[in-house]
C-alpha positions as CSV (number, residue, x, y, z in Angstrom):
1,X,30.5,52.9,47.5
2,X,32.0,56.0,46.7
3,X,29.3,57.9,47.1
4,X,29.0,56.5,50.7
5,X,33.0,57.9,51.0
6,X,31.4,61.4,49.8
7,X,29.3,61.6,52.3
8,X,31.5,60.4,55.2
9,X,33.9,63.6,54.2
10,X,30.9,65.7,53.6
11,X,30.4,65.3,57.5
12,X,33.9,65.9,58.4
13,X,34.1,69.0,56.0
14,X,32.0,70.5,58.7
15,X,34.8,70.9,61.6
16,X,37.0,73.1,59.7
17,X,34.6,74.8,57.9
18,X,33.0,76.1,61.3
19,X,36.3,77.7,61.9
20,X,36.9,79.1,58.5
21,X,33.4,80.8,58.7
22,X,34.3,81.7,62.3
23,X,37.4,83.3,61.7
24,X,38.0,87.7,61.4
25,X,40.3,88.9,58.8
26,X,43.1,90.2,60.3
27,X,45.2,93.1,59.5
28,X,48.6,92.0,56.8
29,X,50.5,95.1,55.9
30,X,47.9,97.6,56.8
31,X,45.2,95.2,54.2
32,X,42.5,93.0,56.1
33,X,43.1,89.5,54.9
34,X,40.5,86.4,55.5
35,X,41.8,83.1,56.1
36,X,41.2,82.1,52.0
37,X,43.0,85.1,51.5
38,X,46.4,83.1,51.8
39,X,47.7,80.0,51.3
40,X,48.2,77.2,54.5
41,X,52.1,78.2,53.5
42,X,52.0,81.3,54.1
43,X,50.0,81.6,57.2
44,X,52.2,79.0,58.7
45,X,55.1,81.6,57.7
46,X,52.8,84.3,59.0
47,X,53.0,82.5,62.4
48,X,49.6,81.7,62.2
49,X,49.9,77.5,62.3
50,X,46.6,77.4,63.4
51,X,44.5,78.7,60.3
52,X,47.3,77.1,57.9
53,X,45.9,73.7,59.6
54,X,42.4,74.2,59.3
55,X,43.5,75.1,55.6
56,X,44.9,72.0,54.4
57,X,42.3,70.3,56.9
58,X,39.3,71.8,54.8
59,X,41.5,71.5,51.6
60,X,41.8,67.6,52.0
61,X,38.8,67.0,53.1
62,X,36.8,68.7,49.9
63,X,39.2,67.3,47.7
64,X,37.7,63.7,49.2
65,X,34.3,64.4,48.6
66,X,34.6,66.2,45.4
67,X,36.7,63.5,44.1
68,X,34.4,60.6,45.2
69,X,31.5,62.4,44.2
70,X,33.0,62.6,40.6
71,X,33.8,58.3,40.5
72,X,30.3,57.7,41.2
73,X,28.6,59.9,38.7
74,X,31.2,59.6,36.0
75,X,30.5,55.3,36.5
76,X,26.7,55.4,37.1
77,X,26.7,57.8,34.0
78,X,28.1,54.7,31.7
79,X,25.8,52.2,33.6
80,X,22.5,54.6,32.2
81,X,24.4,54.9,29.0
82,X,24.2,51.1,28.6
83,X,20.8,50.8,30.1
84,X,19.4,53.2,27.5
85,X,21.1,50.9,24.5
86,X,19.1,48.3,25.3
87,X,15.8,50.3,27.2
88,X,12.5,48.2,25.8
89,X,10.0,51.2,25.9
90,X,10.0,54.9,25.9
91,X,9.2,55.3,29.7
92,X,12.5,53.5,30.4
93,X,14.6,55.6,27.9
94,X,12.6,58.5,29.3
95,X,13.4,57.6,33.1
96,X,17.1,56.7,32.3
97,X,17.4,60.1,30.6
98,X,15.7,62.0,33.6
99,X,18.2,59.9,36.2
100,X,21.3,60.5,34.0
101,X,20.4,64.9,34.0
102,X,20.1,64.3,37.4
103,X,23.3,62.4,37.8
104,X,25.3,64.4,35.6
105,X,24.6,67.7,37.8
106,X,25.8,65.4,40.8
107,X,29.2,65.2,38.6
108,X,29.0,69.0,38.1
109,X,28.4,69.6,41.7
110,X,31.4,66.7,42.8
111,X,33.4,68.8,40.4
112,X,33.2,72.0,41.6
113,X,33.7,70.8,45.1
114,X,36.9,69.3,44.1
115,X,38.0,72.4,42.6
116,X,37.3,74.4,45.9
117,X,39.3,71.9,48.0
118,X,42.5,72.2,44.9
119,X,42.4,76.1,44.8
120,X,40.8,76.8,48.4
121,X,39.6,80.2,46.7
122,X,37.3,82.3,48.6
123,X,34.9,83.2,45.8
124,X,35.1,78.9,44.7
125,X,34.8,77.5,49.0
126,X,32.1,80.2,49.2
127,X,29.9,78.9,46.2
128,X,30.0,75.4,47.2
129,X,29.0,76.0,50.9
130,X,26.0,78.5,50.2
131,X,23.3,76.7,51.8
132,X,21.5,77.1,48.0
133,X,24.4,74.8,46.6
134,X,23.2,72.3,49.2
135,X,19.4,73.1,48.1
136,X,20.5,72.2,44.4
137,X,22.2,68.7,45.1
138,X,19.0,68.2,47.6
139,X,16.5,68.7,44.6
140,X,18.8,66.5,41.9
141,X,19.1,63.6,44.8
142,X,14.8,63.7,44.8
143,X,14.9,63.9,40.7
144,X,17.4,60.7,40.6
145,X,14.8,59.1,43.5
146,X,11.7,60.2,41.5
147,X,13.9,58.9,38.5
148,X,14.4,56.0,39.8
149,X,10.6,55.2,41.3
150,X,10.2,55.6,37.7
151,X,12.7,53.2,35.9
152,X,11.6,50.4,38.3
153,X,8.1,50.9,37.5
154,X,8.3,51.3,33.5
155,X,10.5,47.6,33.5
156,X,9.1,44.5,33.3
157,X,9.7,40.9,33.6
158,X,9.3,38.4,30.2
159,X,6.0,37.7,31.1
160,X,5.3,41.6,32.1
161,X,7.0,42.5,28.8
162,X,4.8,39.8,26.9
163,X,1.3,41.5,28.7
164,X,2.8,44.9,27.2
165,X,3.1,43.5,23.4
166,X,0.3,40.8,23.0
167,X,-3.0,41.7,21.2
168,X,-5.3,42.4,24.0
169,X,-2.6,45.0,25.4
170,X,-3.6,48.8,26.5
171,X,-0.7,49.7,24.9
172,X,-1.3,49.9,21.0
173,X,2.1,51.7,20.4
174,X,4.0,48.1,21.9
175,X,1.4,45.6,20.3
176,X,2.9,43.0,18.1
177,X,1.4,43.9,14.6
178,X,-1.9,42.5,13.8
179,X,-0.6,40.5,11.2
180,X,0.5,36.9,10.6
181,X,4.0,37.6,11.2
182,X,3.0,39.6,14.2
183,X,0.6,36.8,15.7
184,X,3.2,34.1,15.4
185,X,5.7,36.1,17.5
186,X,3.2,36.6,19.9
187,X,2.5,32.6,20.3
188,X,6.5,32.3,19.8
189,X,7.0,34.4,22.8
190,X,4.7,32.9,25.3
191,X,5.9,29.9,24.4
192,X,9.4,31.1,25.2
193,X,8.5,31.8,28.8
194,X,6.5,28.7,28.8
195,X,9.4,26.5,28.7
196,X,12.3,28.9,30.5
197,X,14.6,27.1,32.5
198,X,15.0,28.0,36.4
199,X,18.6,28.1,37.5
200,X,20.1,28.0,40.7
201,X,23.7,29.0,42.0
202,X,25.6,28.3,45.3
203,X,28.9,28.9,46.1
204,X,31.0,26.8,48.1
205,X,33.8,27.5,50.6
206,X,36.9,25.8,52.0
207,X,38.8,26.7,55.3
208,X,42.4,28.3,54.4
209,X,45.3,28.9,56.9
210,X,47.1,32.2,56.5
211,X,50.2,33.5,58.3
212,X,50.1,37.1,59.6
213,X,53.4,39.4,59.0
214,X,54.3,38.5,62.8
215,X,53.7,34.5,61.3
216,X,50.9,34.0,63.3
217,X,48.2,31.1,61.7
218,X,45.1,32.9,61.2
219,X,42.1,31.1,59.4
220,X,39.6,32.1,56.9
221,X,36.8,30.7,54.6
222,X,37.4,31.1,51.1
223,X,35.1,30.8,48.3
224,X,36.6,27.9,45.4
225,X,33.3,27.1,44.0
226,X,29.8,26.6,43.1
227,X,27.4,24.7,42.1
228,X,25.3,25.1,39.6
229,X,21.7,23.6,39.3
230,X,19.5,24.1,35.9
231,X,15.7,22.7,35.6
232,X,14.9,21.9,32.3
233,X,11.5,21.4,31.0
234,X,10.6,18.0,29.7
235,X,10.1,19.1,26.0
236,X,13.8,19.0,25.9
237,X,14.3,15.2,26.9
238,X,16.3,13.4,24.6
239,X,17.9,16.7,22.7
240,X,20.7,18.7,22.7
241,X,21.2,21.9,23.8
242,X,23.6,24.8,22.8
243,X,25.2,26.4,26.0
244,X,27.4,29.2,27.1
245,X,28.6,30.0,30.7
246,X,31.0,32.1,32.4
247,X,32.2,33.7,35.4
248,X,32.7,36.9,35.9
249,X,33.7,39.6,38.3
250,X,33.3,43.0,39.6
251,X,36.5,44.8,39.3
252,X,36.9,47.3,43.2
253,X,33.2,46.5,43.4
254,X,32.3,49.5,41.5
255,X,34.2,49.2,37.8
256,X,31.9,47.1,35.5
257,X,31.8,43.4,35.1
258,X,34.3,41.5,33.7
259,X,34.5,38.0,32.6
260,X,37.1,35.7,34.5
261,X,39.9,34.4,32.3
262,X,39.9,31.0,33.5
263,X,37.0,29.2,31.5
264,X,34.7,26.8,33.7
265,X,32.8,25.1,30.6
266,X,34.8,21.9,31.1
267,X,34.4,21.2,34.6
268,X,31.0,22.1,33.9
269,X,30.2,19.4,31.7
270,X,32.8,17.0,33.4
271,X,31.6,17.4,37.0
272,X,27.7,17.5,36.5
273,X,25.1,14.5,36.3
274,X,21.2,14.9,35.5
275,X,18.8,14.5,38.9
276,X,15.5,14.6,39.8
277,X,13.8,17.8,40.0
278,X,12.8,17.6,43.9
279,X,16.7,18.3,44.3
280,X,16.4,21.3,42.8
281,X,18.4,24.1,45.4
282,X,19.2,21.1,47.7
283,X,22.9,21.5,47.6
284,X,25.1,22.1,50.3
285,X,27.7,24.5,50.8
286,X,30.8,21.9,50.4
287,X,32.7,21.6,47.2
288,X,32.6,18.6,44.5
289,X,34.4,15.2,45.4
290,X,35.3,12.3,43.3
291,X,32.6,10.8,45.5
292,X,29.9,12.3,43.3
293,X,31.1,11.7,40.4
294,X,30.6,7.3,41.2
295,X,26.6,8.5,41.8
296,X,24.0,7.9,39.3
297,X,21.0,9.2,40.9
298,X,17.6,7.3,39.5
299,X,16.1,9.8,36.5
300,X,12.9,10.7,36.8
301,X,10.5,9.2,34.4
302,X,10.3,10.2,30.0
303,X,8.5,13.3,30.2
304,X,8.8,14.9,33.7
305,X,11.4,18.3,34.1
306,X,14.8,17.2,35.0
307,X,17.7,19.2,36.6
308,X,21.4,19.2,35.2
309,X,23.4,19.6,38.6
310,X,27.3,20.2,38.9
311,X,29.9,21.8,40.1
312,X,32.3,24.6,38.9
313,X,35.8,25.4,40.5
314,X,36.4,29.2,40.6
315,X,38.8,31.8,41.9
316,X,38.1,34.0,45.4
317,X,37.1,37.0,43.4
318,X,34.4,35.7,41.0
319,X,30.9,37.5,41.7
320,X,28.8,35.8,39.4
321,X,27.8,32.6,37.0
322,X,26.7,33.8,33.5
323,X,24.9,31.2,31.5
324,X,23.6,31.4,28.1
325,X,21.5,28.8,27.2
326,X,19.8,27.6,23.5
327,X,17.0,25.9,22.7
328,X,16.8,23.7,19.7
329,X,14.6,25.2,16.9
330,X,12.4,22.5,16.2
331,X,11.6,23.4,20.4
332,X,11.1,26.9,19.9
333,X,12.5,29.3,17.2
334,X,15.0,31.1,17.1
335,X,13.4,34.7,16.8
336,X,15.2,37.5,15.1
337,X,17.4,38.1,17.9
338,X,18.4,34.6,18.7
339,X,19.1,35.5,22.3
340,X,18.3,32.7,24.1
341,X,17.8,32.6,27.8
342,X,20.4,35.3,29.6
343,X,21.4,34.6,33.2
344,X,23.4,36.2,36.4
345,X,23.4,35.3,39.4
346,X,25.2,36.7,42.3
347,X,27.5,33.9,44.4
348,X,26.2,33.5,47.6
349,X,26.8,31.2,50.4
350,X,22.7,30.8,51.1
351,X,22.0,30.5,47.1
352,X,20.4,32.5,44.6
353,X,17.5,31.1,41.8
354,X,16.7,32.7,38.6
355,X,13.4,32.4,36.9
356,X,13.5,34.5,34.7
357,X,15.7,34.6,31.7
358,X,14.5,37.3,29.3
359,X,15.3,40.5,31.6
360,X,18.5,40.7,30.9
361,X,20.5,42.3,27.8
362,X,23.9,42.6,28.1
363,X,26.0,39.8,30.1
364,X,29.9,39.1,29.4
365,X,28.9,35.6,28.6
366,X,27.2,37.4,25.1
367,X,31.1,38.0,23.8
368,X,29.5,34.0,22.6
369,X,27.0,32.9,19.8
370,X,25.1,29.6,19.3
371,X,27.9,28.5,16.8
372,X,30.9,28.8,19.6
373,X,28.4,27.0,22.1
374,X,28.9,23.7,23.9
375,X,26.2,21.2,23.9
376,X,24.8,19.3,26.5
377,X,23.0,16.5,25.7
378,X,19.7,16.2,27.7
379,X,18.8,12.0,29.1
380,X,15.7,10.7,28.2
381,X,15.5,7.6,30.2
């Protein structure tokens, strides 16, 4: 977002920059003077309202760009810097590295802009409108593009991550060692994306009445929940499994994510029931009623998948579900990281479905370990 802002006041730096390149020095106690050469002040003392206008125009307008500029890199530098704490191969670290050189000369650049529109010195507005300062950004814009190609290339899905490591794999460097260790990490592994759970999120909406400053009624649709769909595999009939899950938010859409501080663990328990898995993602946009909770849909049979379905109240400003989820270790073992499965999915109105829960690293909903972990305990018949 902000660098959208920078380049909306890039385009209206243009206006009184025409005019400040436009203008002749005129004559100041027998001394030519340019229009940098004084303040807006003092032109406006000189008589000369015109150019002090076009000063503080140009001033405020730099200071905008320079200053969003600045946000964006300084944030998208920490996003890399977390990235590259938990990068799984050397062409992500070395992509991440290449897009953070690139970013970090955007941050230079922001920051000389903003010091241009502060000082409005001729030898500092001069250097960042050479057509070669322009060039420069140009060339670190394609390096963060190429960087990025690059990054979305070298990363890989569990089961693109498990083609990289297993024993048949191109890539000896990333092979699980050809031991037994090795081998039964490699069957431990597959299995783990054998059994992931899917998991599907859609938030709900209720129609709110509020009053205008004149007291006029004006209505709006509000988010106040979701629901919250998981498909288990039918390995975990008749077990219990250790579970996490959060909501979290986006602080001004740009800060990063925070985890909500009203817990929905309760409610998720408490409000849910266990379903077929053909009503899997058929859930409608309308919020939990004490309707549902008198249903006992028909389970399918010992040994099919099954889906835990419920519903989670949350506040207008929650951007994602979090989940963390377990699997017993006579099921699968634990690993040396003990992970588990990591999901987030975005709140939407039409639904989002995850598949895949090995990508991700670092969620809010890690601040949790197995110990802390609720349990839901999965029907068997």
């Amino acid at each position: 977002m902000s660098y959208n802002f920078s380049m909306v006041m890039a385009i209206y730096v243009g206006t009184p920059w025409s005019i400040i390149k436009a203008a002749k020095p005129v004559l100041i106690n027998g001394e030519p003077v340019g229009i940098l050469g004084q303040t807006a002040a003092q032109w406006d003392k000189a008589g000369n309202s015109a150019w002090g206008a076009t000063i503080r125009s140009f001033s405020v307008r730099m200071i905008g760009m320079g200053a969003f500029t600045v946000i964006a890199a300084s944030l998208e530098i920490l996003d890399i810097n977390n990235e590259l704490a938990t990068a799984k191969n050397s062409e992500e670290q070395k992509a991440l590295k290449l897009k953070r050189i690139a970013v970090f000369g955007m941050l230079l650049g922001g920051a000389a802009q903003l010091w241009a529109g502060l000082s409005v010195s001729s030898s500092a507005v001069t250097f960042v409108m050479n057509p070669w300062f322009a060039v420069a950004i140009l060339v670190l814009g394609v390096i963060y593009l190429a960087a990025t190609f690059m990054l979305n290339s070298a990363k890989h899905d569990g089961v693109g991550w498990w083609l990289r490591r297993c024993c048949w794999s191109l890539t000896q460097s990333e092979r699980h060692p050809d031991t037994f260790i090795g081998h039964a990490e490699e069957k431990r592994s597959l299995l783990e994306i054998q059994l992931s759970p899917q998991v599907f999120v859609k938030s709900t909406v209720e129609q709110k009445t509020v009053y205008t400053l004149k007291g006029t009624p004006l209505p709006m649709t509000v988010q106040n929940g979701a629901w919250v769909q998981i498909l288990l595999p039918s390995a975990l009939r008749g077990e219990l499994v250790p579970f996490n899950v959060i909501a979290s938010y986006r602080p001004l859409n740009i800060l990063p994510v925070k985890a909500m501080d009203k817990p929905v663990q309760d409610p998720f328990i408490d409000k849910g029931h266990f379903t077929n898995s053909n009503h899997f993602t058929q859930v409608n946009n309308r919020p939990h009623n004490q309707v549902s909770l008198a249903r006992f849909p028909v389970l399918p049979p010992p040994g099919e998948d099954i889906v835990w379905q419920t519903w989670v109240p949350l506040a207008e400003n929650a951007d994602y579900i979090e989940l963390q989820i377990w699997y017993p270790s006579q099921i699968l073992d634990t690993g040396e990281t003990d992970r588990g499965y990591l999901y987030q999915l975005k709140l939407e109105r039409q639904g989002e479905t995850a598949v895949d829960g090995l990508a991700l690293t670092t969620l809010q909903v890690k601040a949790s370990s197995r110990a802390n972990a609720m349990l839901l305990a999965i029907a068997d018949q």
